[in-house]
KOLZA-354498 format. One record per residue (C-alpha): residue number from 1; residue in three letters; y, z, x. Coordinates in Angstrom, 2 decimals. Example, Ala and Ser with C-alpha at 12.3 -4.5 7.8 and 13.67 -1.06 7.14 Angstrom:
BEGIN
+-----+-----+---------+---------+---------+
:   i :  aa :       Y :       Z :       X :
+-----+-----+---------+---------+---------+
:   1 : ALA :   -4.50 :    7.80 :   12.30 :
:   2 : SER :   -1.06 :    7.14 :   13.67 :
+-----+-----+---------+---------+---------+
% end
This chain:
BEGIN
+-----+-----+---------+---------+---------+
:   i :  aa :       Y :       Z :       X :
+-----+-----+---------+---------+---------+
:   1 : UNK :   -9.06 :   35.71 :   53.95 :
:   2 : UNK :  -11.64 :   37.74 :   55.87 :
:   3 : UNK :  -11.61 :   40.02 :   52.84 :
:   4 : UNK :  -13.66 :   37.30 :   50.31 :
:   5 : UNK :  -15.95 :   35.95 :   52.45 :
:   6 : UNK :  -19.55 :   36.36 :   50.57 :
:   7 : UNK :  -22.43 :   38.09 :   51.98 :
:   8 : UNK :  -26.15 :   37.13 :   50.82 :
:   9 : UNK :  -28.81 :   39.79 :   50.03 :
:  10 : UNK :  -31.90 :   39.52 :   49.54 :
:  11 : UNK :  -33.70 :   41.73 :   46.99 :
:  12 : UNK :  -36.83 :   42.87 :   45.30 :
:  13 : UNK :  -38.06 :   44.38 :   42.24 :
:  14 : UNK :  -40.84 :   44.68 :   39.83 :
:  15 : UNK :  -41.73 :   43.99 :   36.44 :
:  16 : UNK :  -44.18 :   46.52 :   35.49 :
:  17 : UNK :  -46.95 :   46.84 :   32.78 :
:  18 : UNK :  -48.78 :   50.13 :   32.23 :
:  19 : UNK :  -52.73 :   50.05 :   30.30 :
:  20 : UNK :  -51.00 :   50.18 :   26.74 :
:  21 : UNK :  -49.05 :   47.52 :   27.13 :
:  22 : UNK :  -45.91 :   48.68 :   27.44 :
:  23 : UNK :  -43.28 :   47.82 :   30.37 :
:  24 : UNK :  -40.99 :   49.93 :   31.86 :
:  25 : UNK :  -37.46 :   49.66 :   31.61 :
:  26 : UNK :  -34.48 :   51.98 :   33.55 :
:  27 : UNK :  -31.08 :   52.60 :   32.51 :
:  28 : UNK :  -28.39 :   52.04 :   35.08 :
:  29 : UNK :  -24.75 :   51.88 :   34.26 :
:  30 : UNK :  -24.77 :   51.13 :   30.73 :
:  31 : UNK :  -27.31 :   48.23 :   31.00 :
:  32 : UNK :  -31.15 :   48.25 :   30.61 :
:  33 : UNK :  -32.73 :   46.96 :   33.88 :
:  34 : UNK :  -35.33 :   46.57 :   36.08 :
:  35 : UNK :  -36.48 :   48.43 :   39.38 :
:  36 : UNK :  -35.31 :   46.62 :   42.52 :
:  37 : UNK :  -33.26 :   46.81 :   45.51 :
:  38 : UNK :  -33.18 :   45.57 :   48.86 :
:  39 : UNK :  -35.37 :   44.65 :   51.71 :
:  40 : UNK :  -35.71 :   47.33 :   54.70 :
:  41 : UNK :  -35.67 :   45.90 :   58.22 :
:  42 : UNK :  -39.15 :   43.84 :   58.46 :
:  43 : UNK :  -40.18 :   44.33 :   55.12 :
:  44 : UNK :  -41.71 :   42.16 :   53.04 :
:  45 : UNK :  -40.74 :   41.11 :   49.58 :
:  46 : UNK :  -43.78 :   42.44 :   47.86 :
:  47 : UNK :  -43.63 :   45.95 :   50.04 :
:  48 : UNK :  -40.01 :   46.31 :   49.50 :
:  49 : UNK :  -40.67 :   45.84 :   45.30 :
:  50 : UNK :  -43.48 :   48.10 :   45.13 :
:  51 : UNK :  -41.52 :   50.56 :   47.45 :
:  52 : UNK :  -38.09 :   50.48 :   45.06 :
:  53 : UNK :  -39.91 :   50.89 :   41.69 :
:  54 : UNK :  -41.30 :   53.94 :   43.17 :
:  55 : UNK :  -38.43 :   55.23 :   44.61 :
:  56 : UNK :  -36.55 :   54.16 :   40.97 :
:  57 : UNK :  -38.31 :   55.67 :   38.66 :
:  58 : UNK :  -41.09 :   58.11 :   40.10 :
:  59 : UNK :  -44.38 :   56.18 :   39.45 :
:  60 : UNK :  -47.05 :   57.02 :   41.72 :
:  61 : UNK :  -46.89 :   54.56 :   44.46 :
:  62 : UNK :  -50.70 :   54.36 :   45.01 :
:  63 : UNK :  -51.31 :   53.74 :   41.30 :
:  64 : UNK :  -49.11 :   50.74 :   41.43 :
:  65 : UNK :  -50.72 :   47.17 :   41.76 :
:  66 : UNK :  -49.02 :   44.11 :   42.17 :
:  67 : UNK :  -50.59 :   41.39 :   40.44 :
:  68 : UNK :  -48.56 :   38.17 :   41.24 :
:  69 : UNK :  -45.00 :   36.94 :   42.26 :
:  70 : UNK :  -43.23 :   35.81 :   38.60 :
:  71 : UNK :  -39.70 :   34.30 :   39.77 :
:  72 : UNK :  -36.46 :   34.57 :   41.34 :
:  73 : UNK :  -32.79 :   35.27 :   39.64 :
:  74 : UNK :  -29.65 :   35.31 :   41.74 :
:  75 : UNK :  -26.54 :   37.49 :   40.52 :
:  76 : UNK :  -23.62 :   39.17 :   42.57 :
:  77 : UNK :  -21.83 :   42.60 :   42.76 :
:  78 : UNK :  -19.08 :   43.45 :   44.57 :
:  79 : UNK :  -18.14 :   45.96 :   47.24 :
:  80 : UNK :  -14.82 :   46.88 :   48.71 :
:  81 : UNK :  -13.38 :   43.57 :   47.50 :
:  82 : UNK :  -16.29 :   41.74 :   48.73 :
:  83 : UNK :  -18.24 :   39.48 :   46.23 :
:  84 : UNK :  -22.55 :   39.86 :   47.80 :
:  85 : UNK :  -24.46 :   37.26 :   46.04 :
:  86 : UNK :  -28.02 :   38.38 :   45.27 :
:  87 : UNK :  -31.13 :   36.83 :   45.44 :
:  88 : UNK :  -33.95 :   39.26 :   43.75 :
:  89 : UNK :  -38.15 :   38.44 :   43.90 :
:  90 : UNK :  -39.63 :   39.58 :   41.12 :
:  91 : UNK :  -43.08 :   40.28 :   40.88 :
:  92 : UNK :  -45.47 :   41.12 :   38.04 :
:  93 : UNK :  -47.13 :   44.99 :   38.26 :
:  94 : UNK :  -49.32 :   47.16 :   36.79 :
:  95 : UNK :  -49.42 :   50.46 :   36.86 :
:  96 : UNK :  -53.13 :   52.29 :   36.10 :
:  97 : UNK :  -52.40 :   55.82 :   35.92 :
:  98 : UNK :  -52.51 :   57.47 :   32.46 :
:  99 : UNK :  -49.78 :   59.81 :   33.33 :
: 100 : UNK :  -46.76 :   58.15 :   32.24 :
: 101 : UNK :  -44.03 :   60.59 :   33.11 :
: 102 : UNK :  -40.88 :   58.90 :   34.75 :
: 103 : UNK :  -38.26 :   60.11 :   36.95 :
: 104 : UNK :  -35.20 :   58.27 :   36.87 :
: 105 : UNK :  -33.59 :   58.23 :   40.50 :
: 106 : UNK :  -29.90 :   59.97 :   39.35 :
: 107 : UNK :  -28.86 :   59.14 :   43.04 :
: 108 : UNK :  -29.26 :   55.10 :   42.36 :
: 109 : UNK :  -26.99 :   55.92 :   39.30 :
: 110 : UNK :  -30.35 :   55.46 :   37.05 :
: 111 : UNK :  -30.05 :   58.07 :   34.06 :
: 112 : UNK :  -32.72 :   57.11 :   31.98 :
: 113 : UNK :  -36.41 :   54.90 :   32.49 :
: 114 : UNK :  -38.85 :   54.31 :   29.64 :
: 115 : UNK :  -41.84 :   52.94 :   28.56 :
: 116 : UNK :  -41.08 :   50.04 :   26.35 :
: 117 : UNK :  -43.38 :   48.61 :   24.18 :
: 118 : UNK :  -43.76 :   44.63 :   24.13 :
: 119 : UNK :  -42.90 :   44.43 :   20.77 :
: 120 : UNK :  -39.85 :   46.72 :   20.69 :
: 121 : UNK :  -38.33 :   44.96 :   23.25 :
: 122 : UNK :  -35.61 :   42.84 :   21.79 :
: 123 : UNK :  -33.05 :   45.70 :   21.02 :
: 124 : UNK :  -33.04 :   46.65 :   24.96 :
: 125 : UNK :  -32.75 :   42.96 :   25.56 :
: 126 : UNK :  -29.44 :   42.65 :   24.05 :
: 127 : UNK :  -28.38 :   45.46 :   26.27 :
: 128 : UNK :  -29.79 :   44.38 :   29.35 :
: 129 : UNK :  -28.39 :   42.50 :   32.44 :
: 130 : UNK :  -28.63 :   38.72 :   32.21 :
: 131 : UNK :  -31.62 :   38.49 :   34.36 :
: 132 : UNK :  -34.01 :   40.87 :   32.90 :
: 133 : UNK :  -34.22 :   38.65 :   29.48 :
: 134 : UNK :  -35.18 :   35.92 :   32.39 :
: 135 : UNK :  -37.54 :   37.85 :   34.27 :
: 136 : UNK :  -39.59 :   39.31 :   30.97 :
: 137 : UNK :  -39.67 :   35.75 :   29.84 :
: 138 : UNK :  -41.10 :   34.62 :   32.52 :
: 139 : UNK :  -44.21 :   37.15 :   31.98 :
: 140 : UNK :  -44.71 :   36.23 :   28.39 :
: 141 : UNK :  -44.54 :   32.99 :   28.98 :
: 142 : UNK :  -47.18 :   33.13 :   31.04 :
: 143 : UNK :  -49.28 :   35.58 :   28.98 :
+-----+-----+---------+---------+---------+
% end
């Protein structure tokens, strides 16, 4: 019994939009995706985004800005017969640098992160996790 009991995460991550209007996109486990991961001890959810979509993909940190909170998605993984149930903040970021080169974080099993034009979207869409069509709605909804 003690083996299913669920533990609850809590996560951040970032949707981010560079000055030609393009968002970037990383490819973990054969699924599109977006930067995130979990909270540090006393970290906030904003920190903790901006931090992992750093650390993800090799954006200057400094260069980052985040611009507002967008919304929240809740998914699950498992580990060592353990189902975690995820919440993730997602927040909307920009990124002004003109120096676009990525570095996908091979360690966080990420082998590939992209600039993806707005609209060129829809074929990484339908090879994306569930929440990342959610999350990119939710920006051009609001845009």
């Amino acid at each position: 019994m003690l083996n299913r009991i669920n533990f609850k995460k809590e996560t951040a991550g970032g949707l981010v939009v560079n000055n030609q209007n393009e968002l970037l996109l990383i490819f973990r486990k054969s699924l599109w995706d977006l930067p995130k991961g979990k909270l540090d001890l006393q970290e906030t959810h904003e920190c903790a985004a901006l931090r992992e979509v750093a650390e993800e993909t090799g954006v200057v940190k400094n260069k980052l800005k985040l611009i507002k909170p967008l919304i929240s998605t809740k998914y699950s993984s498992k580990k060592k017969n353990k189902k975690i149930i995820k919440t993730a903040k997602w927040f909307l970021m920009y990124y002004d640098n003109n120096d676009l080169t990525l570095i996908p974080d091979h360690e966080e099993s990420i082998t590939d992160a992209k600039w993806v034009s707005i609209s060129e979207l829809t074929p990484f869409l339908k090879s994306s996790r569930n929440y990342v069509c959610d999350v990119v709605s939710s920006f051009l909804d609001k845009n």
